[in-house]
MMTF fields as JSON, N, C-alpha, C and O atoms, coordinates in Angstrom:
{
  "mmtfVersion": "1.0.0",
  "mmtfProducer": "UNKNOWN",
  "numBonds": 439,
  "numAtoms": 440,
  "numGroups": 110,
  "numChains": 1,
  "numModels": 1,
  "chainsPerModel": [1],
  "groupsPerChain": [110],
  "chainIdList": ["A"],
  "bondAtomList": [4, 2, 8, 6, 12, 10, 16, 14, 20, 18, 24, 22, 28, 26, 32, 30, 36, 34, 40, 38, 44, 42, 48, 46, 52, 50, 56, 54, 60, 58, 64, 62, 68, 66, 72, 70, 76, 74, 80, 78, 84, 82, 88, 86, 92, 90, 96, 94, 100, 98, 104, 102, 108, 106, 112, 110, 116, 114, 120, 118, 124, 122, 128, 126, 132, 130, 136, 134, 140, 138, 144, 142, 148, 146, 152, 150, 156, 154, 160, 158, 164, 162, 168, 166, 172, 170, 176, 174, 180, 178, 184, 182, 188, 186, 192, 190, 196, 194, 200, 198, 204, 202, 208, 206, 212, 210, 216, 214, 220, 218, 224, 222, 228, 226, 232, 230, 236, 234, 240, 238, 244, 242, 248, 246, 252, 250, 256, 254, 260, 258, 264, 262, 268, 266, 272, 270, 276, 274, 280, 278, 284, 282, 288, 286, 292, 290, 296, 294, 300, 298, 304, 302, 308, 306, 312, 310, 316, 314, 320, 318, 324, 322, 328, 326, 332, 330, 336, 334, 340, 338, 344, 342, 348, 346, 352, 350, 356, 354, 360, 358, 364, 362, 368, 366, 372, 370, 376, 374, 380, 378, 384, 382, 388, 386, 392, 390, 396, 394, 400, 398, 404, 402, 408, 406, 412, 410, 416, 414, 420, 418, 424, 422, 428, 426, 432, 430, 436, 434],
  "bondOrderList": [1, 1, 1, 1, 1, 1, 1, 1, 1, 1, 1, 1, 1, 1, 1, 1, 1, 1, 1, 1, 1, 1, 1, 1, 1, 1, 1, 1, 1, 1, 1, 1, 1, 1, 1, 1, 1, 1, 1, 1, 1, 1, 1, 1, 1, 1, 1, 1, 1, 1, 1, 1, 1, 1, 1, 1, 1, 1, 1, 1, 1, 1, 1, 1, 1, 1, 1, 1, 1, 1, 1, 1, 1, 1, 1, 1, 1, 1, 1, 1, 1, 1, 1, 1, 1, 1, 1, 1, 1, 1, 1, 1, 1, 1, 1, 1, 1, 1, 1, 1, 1, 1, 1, 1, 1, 1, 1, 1, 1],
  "groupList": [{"groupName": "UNK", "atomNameList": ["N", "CA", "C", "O"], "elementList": ["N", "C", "C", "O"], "formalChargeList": [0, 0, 0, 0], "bondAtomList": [1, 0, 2, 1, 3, 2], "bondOrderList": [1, 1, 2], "singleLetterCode": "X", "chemCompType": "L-PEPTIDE LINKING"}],
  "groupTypeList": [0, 0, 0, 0, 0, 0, 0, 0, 0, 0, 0, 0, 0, 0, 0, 0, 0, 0, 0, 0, 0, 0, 0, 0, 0, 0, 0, 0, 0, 0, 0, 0, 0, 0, 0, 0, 0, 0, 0, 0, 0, 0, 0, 0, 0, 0, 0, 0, 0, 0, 0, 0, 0, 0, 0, 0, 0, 0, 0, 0, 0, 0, 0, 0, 0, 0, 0, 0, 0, 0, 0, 0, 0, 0, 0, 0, 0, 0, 0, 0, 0, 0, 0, 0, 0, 0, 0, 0, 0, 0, 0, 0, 0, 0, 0, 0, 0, 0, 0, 0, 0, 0, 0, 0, 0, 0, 0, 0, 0, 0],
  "groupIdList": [1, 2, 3, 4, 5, 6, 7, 8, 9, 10, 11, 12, 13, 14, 15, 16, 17, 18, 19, 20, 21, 22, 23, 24, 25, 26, 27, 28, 29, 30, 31, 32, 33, 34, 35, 36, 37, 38, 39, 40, 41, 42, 43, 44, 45, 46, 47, 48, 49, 50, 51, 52, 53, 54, 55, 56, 57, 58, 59, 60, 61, 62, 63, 64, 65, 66, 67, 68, 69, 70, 71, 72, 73, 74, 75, 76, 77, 78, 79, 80, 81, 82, 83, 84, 85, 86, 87, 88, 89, 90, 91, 92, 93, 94, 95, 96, 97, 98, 99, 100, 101, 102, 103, 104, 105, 106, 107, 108, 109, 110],
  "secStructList": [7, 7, 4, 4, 4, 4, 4, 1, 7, 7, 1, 4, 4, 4, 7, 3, 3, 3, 3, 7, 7, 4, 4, 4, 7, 7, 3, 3, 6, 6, 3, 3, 7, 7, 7, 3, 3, 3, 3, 5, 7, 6, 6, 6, 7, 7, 5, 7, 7, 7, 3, 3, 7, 7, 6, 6, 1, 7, 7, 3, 3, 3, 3, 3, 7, 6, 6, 7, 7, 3, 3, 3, 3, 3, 7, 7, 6, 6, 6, 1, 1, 7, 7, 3, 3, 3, 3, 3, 3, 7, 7, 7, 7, 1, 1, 7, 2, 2, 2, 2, 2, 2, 2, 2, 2, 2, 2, 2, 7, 7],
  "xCoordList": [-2.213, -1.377, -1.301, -1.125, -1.384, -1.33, 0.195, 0.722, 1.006, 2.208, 2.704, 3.878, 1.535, 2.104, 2.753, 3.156, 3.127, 4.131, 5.63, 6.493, 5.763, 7.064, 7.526, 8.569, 6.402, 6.507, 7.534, 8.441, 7.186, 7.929, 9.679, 10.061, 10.578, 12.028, 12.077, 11.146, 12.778, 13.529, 15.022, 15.838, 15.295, 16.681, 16.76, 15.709, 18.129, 18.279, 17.045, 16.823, 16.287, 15.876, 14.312, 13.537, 14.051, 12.875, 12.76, 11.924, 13.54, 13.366, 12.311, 12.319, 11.489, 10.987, 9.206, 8.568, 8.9, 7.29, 6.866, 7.513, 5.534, 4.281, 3.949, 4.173, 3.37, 3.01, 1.824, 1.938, 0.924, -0.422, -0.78, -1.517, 0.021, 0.332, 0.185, -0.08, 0.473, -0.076, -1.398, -2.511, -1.091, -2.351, -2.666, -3.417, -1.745, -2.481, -3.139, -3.16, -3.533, -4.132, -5.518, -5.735, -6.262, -7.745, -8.701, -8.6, -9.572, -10.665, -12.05, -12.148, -13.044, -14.076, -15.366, -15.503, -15.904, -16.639, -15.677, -15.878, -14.48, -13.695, -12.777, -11.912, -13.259, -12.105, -11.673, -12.2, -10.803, -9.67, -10.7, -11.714, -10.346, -11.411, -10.654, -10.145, -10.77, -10.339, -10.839, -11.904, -10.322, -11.0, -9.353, -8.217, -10.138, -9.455, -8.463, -8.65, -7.379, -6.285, -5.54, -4.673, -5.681, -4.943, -3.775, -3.737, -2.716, -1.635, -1.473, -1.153, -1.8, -1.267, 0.104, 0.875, 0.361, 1.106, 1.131, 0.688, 1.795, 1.293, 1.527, 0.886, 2.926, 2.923, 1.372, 0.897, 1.069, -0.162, -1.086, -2.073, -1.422, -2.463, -2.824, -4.036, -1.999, -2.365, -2.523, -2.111, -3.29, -3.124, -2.358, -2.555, -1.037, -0.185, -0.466, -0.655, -0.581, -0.901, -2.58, -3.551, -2.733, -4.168, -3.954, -3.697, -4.053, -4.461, -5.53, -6.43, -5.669, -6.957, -5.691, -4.575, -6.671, -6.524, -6.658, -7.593, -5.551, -6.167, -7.809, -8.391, -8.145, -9.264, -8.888, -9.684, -8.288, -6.717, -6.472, -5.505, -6.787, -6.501, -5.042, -4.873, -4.29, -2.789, -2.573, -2.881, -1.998, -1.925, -0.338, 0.306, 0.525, 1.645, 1.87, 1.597, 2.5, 3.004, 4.536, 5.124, 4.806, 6.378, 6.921, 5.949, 8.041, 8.86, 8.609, 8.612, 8.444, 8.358, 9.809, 10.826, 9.763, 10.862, 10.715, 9.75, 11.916, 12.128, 12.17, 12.238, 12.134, 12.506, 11.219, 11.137, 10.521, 8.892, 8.346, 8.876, 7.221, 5.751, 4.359, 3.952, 3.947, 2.27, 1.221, 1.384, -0.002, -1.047, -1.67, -1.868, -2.003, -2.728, -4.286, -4.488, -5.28, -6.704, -7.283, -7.049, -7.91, -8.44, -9.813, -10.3, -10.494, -12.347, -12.863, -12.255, -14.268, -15.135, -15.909, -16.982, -15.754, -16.54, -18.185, -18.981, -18.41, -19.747, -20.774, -22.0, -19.791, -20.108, -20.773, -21.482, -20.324, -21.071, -20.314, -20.737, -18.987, -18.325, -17.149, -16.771, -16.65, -15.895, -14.793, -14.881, -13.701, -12.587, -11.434, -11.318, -10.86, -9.593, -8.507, -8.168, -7.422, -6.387, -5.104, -5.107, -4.009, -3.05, -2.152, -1.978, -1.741, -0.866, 0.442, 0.841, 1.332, 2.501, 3.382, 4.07, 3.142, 3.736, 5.141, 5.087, 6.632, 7.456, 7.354, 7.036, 7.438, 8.293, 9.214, 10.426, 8.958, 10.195, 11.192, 10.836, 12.278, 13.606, 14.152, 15.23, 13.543, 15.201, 14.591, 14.831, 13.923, 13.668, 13.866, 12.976, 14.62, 15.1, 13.928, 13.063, 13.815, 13.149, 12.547, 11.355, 13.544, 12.779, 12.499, 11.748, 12.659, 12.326, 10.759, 9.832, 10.612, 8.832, 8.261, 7.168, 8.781, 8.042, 7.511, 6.349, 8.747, 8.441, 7.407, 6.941, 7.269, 6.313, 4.933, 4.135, 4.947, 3.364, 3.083, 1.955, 4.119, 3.468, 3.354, 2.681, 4.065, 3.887, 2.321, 1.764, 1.288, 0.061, -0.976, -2.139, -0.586, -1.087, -1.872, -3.059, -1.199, -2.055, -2.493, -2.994, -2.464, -3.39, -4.645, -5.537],
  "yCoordList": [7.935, 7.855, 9.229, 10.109, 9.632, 10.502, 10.605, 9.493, 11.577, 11.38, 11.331, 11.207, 11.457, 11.055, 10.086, 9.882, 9.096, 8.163, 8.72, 8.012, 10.037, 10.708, 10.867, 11.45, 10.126, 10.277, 9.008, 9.061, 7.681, 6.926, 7.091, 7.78, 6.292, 6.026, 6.202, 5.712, 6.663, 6.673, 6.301, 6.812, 5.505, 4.967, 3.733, 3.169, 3.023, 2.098, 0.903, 0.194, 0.825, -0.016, -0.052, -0.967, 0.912, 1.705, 2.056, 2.923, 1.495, 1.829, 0.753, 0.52, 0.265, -0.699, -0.218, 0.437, -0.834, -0.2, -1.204, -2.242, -1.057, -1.927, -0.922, 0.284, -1.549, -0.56, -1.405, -2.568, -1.155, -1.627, -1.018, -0.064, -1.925, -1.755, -3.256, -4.25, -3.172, -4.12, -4.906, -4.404, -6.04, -6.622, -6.758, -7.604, -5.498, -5.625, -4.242, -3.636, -3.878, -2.71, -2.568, -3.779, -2.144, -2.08, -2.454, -1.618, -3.243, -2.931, -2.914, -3.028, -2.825, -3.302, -3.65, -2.847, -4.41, -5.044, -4.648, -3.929, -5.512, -5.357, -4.469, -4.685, -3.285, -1.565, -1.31, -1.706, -0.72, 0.128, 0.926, 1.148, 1.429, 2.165, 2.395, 1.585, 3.45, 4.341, 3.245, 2.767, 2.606, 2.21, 2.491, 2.795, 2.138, 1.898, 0.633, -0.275, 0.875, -0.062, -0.125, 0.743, -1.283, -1.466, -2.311, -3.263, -1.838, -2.808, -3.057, -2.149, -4.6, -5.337, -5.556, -5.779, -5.482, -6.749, -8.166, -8.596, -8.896, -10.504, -10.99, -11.892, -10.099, -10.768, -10.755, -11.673, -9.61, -8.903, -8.864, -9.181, -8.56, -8.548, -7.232, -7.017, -6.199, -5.123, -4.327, -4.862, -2.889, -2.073, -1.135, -0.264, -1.248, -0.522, 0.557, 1.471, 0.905, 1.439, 1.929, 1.417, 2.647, 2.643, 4.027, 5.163, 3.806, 4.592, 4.443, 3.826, 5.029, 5.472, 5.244, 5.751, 3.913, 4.132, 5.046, 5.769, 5.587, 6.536, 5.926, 4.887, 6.666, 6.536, 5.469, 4.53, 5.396, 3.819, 2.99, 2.304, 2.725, 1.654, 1.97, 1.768, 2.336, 2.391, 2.995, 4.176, 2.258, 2.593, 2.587, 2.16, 2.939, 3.296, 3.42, 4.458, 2.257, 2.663, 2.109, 1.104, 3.616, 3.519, 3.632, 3.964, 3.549, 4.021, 2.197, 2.199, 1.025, 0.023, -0.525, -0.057, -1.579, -2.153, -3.387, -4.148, -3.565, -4.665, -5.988, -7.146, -5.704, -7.597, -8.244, -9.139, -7.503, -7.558, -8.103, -8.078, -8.743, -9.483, -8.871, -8.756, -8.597, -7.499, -8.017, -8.145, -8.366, -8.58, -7.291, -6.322, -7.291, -6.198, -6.019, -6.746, -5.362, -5.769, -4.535, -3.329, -5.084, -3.686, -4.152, -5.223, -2.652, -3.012, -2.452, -2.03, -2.507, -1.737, -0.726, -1.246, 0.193, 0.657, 1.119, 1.627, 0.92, 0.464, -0.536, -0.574, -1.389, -2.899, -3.829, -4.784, -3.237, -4.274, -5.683, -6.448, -5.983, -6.876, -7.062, -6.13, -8.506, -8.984, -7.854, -6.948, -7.973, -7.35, -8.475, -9.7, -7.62, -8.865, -8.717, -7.571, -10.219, -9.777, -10.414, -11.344, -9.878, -10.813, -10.942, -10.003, -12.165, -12.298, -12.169, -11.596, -12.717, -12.221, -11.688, -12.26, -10.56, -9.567, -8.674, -7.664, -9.1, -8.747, -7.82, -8.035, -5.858, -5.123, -4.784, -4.809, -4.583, -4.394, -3.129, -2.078, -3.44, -2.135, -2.425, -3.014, -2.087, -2.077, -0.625, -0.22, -0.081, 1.517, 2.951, 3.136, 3.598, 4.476, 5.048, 4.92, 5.926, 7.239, 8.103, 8.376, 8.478, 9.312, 8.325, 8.899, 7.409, 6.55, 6.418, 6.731, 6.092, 5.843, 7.094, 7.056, 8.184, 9.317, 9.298, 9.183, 9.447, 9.44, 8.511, 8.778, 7.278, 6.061, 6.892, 7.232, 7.043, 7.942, 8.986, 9.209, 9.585, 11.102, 10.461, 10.919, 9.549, 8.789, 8.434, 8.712, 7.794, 7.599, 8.393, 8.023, 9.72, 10.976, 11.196, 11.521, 11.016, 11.486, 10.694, 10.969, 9.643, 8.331, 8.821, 8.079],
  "zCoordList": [-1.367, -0.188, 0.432, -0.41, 1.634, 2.692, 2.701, 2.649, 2.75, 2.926, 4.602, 4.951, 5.534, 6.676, 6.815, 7.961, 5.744, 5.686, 6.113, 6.632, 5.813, 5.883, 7.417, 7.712, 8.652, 9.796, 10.087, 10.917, 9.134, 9.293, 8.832, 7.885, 9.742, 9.305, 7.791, 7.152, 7.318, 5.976, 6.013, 5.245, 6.821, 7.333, 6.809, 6.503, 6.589, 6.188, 6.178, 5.197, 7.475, 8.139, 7.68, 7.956, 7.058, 6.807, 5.539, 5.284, 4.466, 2.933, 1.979, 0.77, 3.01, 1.698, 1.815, 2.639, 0.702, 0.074, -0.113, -0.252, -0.157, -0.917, -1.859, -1.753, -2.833, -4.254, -4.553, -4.166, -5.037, -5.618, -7.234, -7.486, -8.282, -9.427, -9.967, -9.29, -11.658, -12.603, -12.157, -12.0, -12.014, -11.517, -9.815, -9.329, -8.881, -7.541, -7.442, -6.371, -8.269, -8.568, -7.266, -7.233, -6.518, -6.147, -7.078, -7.977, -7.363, -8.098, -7.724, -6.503, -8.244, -7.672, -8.937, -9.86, -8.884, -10.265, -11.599, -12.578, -11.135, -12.277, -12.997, -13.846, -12.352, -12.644, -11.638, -10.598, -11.661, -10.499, -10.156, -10.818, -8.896, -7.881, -6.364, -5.589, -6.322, -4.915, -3.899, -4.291, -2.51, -1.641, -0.766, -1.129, 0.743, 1.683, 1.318, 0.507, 2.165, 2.085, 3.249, 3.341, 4.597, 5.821, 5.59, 4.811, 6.414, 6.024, 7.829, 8.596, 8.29, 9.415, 9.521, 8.588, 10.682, 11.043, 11.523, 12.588, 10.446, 10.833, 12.039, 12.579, 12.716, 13.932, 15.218, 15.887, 15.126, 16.296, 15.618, 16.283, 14.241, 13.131, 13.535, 13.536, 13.915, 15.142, 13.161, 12.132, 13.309, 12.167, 12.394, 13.242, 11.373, 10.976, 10.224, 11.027, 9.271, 8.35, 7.748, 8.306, 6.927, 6.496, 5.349, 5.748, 4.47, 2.915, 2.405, 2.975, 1.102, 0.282, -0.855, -0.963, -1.883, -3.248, -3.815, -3.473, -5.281, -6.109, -6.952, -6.641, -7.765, -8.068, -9.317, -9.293, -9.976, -10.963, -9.918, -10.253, -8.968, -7.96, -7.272, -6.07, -7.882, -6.799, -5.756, -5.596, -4.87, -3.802, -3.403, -4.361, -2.25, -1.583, -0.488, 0.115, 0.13, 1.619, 1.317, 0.916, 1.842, 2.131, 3.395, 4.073, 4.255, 4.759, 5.954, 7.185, 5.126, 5.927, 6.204, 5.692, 7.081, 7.585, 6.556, 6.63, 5.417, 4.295, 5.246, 4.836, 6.157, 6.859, 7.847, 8.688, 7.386, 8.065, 7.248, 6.138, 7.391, 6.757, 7.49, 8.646, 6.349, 6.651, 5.821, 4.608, 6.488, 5.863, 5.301, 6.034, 3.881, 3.601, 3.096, 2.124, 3.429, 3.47, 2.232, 2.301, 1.369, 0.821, 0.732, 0.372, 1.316, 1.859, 0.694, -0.29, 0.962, -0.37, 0.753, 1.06, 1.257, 1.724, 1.223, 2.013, 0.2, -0.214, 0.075, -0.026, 0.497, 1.288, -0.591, -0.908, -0.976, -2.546, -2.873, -3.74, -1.981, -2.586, -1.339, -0.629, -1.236, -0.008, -0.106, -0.934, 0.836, 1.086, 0.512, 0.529, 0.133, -0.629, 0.034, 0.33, 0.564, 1.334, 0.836, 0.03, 1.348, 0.661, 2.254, 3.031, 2.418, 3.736, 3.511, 2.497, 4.483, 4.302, 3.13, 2.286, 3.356, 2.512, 2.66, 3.362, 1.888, 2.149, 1.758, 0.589, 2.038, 1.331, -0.096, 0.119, -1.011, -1.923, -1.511, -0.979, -1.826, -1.262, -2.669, -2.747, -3.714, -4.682, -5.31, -6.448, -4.517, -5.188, -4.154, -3.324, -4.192, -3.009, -2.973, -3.839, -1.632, -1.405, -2.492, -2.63, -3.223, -4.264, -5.284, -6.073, -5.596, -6.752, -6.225, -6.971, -5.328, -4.439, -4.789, -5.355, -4.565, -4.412, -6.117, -6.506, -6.955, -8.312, -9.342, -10.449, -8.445, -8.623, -8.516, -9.389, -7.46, -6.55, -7.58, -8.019, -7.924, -8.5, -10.276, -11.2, -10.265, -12.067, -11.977, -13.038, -10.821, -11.046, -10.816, -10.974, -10.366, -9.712, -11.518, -11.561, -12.675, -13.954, -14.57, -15.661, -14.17, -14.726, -14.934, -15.345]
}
């Protein structure tokens, strides 16, 4: 994750994340693997968002609006294998600001 996320709200309105952990990890032929990761919006399908997996697959976007639904796309830029998506996607909010940050930097030594 780019922390230009920090451009987004961190306001009430603006505390919820996607996390790409246990089994929504990135993979690709089966292992976790760095790739691109777009997060839509379902309403416009317009692109919101856009990260880079760690090289463990996890990924992080924070500073979303919890009452939104986002399609999220992760590509292979290798082109070796489809893009996998998951649709409406609520936000989780039961982890503050720094709890996210502390998540991110917990997979930084994976």
């Amino acid at each position: 994750m780019l922390f230009d996320k920090w451009l987004f709200g961190t306001d009430a309105e603006h505390t919820g994340y996607i996390a790409g952990c246990e089994d929504g990890i990135v993979t690709a032929g089966g292992e976790p693997a760095g790739r691109e990761v777009c997060l839509l919006s379902t309403d416009t399908l317009s692109v919101q968002y856009v990260t880079q997996s760690l090289q463990n697959g996890h990924y992080l976007f924070m500073g979303l609006d919890p009452n939104r639904e986002y399609l999220l796309i992760a590509r292979d830029c290798l082109k070796q294998y489809e893009p996998i998506a998951y649709d409406y996607i609520k936000p989780a909010n039961d982890k503050t600001v720094a709890e996210q940050v502390e998540l991110w930097n917990s997979w930084q030594a994976e």
